[in-house]
Structure formats: structure tokens, C-alpha cells
N, CA, C and O of each residue as an XYZ file, in Angstrom:
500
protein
N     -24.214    -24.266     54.291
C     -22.920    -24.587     54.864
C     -22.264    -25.730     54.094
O     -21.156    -25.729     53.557
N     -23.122    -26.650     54.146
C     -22.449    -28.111     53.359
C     -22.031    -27.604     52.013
O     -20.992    -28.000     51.484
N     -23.199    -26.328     51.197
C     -22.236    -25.932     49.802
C     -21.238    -25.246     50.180
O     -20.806    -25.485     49.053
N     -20.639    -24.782     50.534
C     -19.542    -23.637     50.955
C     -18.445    -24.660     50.850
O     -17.608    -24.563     49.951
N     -18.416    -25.498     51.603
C     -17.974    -26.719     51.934
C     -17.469    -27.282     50.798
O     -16.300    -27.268     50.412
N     -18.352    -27.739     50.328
C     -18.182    -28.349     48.721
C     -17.311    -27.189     47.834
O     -16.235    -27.495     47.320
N     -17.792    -26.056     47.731
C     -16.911    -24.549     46.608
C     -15.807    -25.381     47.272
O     -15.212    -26.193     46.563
N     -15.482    -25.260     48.549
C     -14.188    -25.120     48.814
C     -12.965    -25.837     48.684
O     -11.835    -25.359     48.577
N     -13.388    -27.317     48.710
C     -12.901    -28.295     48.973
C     -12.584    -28.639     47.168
O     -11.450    -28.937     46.794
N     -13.815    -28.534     46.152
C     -13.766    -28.404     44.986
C     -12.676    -27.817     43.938
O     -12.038    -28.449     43.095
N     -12.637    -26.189     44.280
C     -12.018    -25.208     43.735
C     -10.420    -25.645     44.071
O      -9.703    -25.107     43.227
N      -9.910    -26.159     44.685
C      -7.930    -26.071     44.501
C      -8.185    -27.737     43.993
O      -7.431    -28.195     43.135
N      -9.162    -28.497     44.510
C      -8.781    -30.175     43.385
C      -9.057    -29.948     41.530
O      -8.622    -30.664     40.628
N      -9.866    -28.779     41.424
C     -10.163    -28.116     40.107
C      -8.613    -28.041     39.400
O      -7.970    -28.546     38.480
N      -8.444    -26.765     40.803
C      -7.151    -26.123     40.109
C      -5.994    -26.927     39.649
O      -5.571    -27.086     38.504
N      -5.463    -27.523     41.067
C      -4.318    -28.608     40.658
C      -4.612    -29.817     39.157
O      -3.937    -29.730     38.132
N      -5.355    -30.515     39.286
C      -6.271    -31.118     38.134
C      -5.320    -30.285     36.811
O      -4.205    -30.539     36.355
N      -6.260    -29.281     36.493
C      -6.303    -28.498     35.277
C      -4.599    -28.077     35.439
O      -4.024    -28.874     34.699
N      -3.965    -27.523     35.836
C      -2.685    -27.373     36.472
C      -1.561    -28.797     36.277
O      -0.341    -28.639     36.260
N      -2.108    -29.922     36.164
C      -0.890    -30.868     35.831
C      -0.696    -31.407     34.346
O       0.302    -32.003     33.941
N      -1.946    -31.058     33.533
C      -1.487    -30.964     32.181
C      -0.502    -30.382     31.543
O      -0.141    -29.227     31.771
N      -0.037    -31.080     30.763
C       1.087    -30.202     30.669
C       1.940    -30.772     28.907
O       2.082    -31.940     28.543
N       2.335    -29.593     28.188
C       2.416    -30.120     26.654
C       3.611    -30.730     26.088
O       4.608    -30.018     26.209
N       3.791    -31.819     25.518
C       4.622    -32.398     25.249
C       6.166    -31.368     24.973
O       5.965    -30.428     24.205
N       6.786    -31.417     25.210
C       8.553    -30.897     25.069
C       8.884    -31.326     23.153
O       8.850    -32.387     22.530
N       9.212    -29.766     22.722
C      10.032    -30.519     21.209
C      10.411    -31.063     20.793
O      11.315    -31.366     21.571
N      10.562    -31.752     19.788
C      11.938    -32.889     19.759
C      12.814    -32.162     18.916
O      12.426    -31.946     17.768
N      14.312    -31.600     19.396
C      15.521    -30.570     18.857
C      16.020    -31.867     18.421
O      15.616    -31.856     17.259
N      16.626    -32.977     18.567
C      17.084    -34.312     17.503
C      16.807    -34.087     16.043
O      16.350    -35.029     15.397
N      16.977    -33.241     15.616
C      16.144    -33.293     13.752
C      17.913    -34.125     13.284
O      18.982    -34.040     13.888
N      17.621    -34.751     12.212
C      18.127    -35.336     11.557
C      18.897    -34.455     10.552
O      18.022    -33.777     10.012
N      20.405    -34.039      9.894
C      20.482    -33.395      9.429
C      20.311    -33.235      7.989
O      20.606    -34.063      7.127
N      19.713    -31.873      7.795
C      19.057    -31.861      5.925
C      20.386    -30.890      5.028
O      21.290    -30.134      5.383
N      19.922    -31.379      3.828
C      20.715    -31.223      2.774
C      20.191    -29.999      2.164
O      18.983    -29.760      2.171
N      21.326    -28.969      1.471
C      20.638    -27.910      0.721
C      20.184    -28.284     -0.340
O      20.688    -29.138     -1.070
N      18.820    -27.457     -0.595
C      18.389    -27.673     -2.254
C      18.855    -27.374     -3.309
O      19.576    -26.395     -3.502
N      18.495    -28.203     -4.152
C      19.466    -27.635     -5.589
C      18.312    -27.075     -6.249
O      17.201    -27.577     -6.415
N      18.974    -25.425     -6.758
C      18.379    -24.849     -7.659
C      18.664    -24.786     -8.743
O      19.732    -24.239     -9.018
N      17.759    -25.364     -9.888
C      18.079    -25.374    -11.225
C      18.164    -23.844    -11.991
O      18.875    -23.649    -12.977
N      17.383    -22.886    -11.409
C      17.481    -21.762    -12.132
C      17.797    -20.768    -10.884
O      16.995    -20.660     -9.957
N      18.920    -20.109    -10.923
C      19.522    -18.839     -9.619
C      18.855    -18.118    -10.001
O      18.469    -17.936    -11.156
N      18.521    -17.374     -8.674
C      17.939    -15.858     -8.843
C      18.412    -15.017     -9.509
O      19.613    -14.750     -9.467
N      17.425    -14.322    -10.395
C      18.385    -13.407    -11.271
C      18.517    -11.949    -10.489
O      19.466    -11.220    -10.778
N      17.348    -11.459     -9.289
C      18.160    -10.449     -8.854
C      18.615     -9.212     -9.476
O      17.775     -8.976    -10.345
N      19.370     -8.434     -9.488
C      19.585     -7.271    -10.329
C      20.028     -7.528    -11.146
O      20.786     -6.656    -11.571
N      19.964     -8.534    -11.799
C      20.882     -8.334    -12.975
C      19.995     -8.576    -14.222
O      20.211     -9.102    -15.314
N      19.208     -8.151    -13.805
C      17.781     -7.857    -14.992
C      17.917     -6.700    -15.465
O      18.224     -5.720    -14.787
N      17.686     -6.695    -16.759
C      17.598     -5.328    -17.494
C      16.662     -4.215    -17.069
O      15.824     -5.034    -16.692
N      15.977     -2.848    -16.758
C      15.420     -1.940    -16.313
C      14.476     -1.989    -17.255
O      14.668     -2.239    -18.445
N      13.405     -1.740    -16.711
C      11.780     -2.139    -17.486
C      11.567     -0.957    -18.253
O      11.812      0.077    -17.632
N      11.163     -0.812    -19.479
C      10.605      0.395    -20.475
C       9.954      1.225    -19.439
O      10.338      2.395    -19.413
N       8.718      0.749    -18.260
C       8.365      1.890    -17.898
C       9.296      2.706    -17.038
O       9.143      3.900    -16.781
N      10.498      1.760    -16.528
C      11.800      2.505    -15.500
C      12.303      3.312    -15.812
O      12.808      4.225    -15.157
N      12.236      2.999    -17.684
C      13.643      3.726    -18.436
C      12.894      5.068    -19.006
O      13.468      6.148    -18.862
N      11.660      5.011    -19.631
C      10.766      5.744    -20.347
C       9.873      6.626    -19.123
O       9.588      7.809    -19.309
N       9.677      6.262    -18.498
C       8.427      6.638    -17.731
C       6.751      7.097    -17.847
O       6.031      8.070    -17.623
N       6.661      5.518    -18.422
C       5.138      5.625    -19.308
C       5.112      4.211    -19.800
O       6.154      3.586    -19.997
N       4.125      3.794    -19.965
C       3.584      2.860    -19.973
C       4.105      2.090    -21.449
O       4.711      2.948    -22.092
N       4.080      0.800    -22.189
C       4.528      0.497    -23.389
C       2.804      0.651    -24.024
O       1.662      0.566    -23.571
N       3.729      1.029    -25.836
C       2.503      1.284    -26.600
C       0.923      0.640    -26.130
O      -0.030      1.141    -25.532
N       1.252     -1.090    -26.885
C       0.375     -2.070    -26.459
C      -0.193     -2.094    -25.713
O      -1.381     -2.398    -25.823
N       0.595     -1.665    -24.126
C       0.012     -2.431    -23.106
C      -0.649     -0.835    -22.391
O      -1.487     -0.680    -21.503
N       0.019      0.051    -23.092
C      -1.405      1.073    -22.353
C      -2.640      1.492    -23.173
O      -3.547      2.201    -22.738
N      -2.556      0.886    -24.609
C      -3.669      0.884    -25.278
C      -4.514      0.162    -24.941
O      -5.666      0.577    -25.063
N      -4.310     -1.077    -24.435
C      -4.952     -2.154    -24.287
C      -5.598     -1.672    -22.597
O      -6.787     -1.951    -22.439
N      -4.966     -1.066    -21.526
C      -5.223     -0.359    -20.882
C      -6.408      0.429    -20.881
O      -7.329      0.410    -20.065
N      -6.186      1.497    -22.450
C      -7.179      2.372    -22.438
C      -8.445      2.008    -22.867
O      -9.540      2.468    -22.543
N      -8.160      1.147    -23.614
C      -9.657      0.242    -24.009
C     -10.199     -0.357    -22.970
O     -11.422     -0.324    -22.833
N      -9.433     -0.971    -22.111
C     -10.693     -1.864    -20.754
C     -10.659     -0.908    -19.567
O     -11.665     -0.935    -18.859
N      -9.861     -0.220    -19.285
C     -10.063      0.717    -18.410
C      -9.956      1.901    -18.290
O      -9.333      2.117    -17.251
N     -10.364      3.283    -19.049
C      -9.853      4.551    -19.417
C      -9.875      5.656    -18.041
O      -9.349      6.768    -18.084
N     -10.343      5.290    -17.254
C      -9.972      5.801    -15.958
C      -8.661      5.759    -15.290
O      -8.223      6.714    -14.650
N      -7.820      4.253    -15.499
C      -6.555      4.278    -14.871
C      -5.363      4.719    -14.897
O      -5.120      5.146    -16.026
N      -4.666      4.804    -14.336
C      -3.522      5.646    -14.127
C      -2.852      4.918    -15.188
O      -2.641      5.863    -15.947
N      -2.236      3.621    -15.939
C      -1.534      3.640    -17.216
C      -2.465      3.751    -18.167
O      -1.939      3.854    -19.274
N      -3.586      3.772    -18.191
C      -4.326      4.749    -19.384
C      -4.083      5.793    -19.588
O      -3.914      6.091    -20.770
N      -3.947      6.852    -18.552
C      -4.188      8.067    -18.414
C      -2.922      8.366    -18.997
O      -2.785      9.249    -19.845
N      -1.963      7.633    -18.553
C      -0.824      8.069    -18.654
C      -0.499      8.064    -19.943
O      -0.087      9.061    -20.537
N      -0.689      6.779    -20.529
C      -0.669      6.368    -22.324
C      -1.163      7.276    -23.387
O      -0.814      7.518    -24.542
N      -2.347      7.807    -22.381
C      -3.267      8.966    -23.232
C      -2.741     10.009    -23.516
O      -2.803     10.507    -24.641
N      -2.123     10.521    -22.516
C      -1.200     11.941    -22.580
C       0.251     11.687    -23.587
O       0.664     12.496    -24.418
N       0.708     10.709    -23.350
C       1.570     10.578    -23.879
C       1.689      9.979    -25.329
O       2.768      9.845    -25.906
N       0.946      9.767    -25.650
C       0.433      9.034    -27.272
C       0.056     10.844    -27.788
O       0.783     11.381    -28.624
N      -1.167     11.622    -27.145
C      -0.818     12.915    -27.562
C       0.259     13.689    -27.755
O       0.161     14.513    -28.664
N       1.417     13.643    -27.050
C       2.426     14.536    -26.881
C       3.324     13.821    -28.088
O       4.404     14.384    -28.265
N       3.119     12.930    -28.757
C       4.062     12.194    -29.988
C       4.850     11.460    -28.975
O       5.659     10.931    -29.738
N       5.261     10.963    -27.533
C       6.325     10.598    -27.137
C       6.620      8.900    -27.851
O       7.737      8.400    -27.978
N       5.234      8.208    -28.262
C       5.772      6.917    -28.665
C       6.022      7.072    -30.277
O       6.635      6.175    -30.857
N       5.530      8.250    -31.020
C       5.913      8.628    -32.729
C       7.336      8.584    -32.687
O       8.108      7.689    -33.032
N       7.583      9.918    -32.115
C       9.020     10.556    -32.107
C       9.948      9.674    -31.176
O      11.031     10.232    -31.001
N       9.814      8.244    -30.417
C      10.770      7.952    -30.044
C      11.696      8.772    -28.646
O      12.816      8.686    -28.142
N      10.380      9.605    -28.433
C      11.076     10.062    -27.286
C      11.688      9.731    -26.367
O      11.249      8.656    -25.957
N      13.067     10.334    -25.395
C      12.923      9.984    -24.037
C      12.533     10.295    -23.031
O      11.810     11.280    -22.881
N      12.869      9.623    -22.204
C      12.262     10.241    -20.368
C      11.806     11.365    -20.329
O      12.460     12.399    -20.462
N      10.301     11.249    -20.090
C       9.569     12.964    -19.863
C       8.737     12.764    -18.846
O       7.654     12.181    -18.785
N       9.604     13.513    -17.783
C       9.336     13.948    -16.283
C       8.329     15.258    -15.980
O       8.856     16.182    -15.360
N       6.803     15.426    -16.401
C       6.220     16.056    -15.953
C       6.444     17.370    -14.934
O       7.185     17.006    -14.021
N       6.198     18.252    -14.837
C       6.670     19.190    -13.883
C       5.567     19.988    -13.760
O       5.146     20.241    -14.888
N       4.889     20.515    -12.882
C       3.920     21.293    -12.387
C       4.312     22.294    -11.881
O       4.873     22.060    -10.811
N       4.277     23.457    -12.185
C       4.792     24.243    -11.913
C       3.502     25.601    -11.222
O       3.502     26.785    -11.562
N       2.693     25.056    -10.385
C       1.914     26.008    -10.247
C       2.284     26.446     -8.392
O       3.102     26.113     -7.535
N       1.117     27.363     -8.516
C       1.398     28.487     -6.888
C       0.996     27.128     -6.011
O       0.278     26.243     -6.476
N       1.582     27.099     -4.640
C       1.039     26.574     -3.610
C       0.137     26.955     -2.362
O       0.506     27.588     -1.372
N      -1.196     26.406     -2.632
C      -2.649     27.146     -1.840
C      -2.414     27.557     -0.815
O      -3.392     28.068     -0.270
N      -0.918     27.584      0.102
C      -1.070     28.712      1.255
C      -0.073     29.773      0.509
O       0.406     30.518      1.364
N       0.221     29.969     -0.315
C       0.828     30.819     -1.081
C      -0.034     32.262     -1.715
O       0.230     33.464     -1.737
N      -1.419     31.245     -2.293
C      -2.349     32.056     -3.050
C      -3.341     32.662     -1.889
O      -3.652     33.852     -1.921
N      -3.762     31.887     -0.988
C      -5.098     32.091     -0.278
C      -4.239     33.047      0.602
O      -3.177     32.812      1.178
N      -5.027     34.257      0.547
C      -5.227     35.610      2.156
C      -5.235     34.845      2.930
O      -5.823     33.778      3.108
N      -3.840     35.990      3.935
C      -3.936     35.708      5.456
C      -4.569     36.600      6.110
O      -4.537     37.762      5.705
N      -5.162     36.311      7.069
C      -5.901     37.573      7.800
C      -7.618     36.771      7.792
O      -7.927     35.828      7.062
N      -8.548     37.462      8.813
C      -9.860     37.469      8.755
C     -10.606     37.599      7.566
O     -10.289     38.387      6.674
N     -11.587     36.851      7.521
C     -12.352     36.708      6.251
C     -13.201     38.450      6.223
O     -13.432     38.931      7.332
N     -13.547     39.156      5.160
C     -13.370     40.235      5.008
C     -14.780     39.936      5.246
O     -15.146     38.763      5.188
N     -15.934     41.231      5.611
C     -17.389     41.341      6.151
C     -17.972     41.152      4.431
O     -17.354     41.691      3.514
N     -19.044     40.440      4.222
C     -19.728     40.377      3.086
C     -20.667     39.958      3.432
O     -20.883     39.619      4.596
N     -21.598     39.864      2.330
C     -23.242     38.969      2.219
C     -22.773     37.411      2.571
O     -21.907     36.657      2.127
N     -24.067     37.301      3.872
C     -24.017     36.257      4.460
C     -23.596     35.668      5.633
O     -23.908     34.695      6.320
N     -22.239     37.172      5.658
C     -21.596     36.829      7.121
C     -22.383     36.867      8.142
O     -23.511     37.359      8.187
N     -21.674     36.241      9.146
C     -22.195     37.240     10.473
C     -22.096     38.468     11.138
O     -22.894     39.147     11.784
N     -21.142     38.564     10.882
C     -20.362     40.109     11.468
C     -20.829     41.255     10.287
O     -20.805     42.441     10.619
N     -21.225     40.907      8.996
C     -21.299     42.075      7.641
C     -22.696     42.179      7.715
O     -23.138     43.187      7.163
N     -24.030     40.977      8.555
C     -25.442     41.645      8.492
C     -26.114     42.591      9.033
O     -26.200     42.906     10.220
N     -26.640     43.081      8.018
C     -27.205     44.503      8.979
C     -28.198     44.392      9.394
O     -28.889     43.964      8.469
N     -28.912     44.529     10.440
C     -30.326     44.392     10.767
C     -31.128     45.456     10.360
O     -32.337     45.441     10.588
């Protein structure tokens, strides 16, 4: 009884307690600041379009150098094909790849898989 007593009497002097803390308020008074000066403006678009933007392929150098430390990657790969095709000899331009093959619900049968070796439905007992 005397603990019950105690929970009880305990638990709301807990609560209120923990309940009157409370966190200091902002201070909105800021003092007013000055804009920064930028010595160099953003240049933004008005940058010239990058060899790989304009070309679409990687520059000589930098996909050779590519293919030497990494011949797996995509501007290797890319350098590779394209160092074959003459595009950095001949000065080529923009060469947009095109694939031109069937699309796999195009090629693959519709309908039930036909009875053969292995099926279930084609074994004979």
C-alpha cells in the first residue's frame, strides 16, 4: 500500500518536473549582413560544349589512357570502338550508334511451350 502510494504521488511530481524545462527562444535580432563579393561570376552556360557533347566519344588521350588502366569501362570501350572505326583518323563527326535488331517479344512464340524431351506433359511412361 505505502508503494502504491509512493508510484502515485511520485509519477505527476516526475511529470511536471521533466515538463517545465523548456529551450531557450531564438534570437531573430541578427544584425544586418552584407553581400559577398565575387571575384570570379559563375560562368554557367556560357561555357563552350565538351568534345564528348559535341563528338560523342571520349577524347583521344583521355580514352587511351582509359584503356590502359581500365579496359572494361565504358570510355574505354567506347574509345576502343571508335579508334577502330577511324572516327579520331578521319576527323569524324557525331556517330550515333543505332541497333537495329528484333525485339525479344517480337522473336519469342506465343502460345504453350510445344511437348518435347523433358517435359512434363511430352513423357511417356
Amino acid at each position: 500500500m505505502r508503494r502504491l502510494t509512493l508510484c502515485l504521488v511520485s509519477l505527476p511530481l516526475l511529470c511536471l518536473a521533466t515538463s517545465s524545462v523548456e529551450a531557450h527562444h531564438p534570437t531573430r535580432n541578427y544584425p544586418p549582413t552584407a553581400e559577398r563579393f565575387d571575384p570570379i561570376p559563375p560562368l554557367g552556360n556560357r561555357l563552350p560544349p565538351s568534345y564528348r557533347r559535341v563528338y560523342n566519344r571520349p577524347t583521344y588521350i583521355g580514352g587511351k589512357i582509359a584503356y590502359l588502366i581500365a579496359p572494361s569501362s565504358q570510355e574505354a570501350m567506347s574509345w576502343h570502338t571508335n579508334a577502330h572505326r577511324g572516327a579520331y583518323r578521319n576527323h569524324a563527326g557525331r556517330i550515333e550508334p543505332m541497333y537495329l535488331y528484333a525485339k525479344p517479344w517480337e522473336v519469342l512464340p506465343i502460345g504453350p511451350r510445344p511437348p518435347g524431351k523433358g517435359s512434363a506433359a511430352g513423357e511417356k511412361k
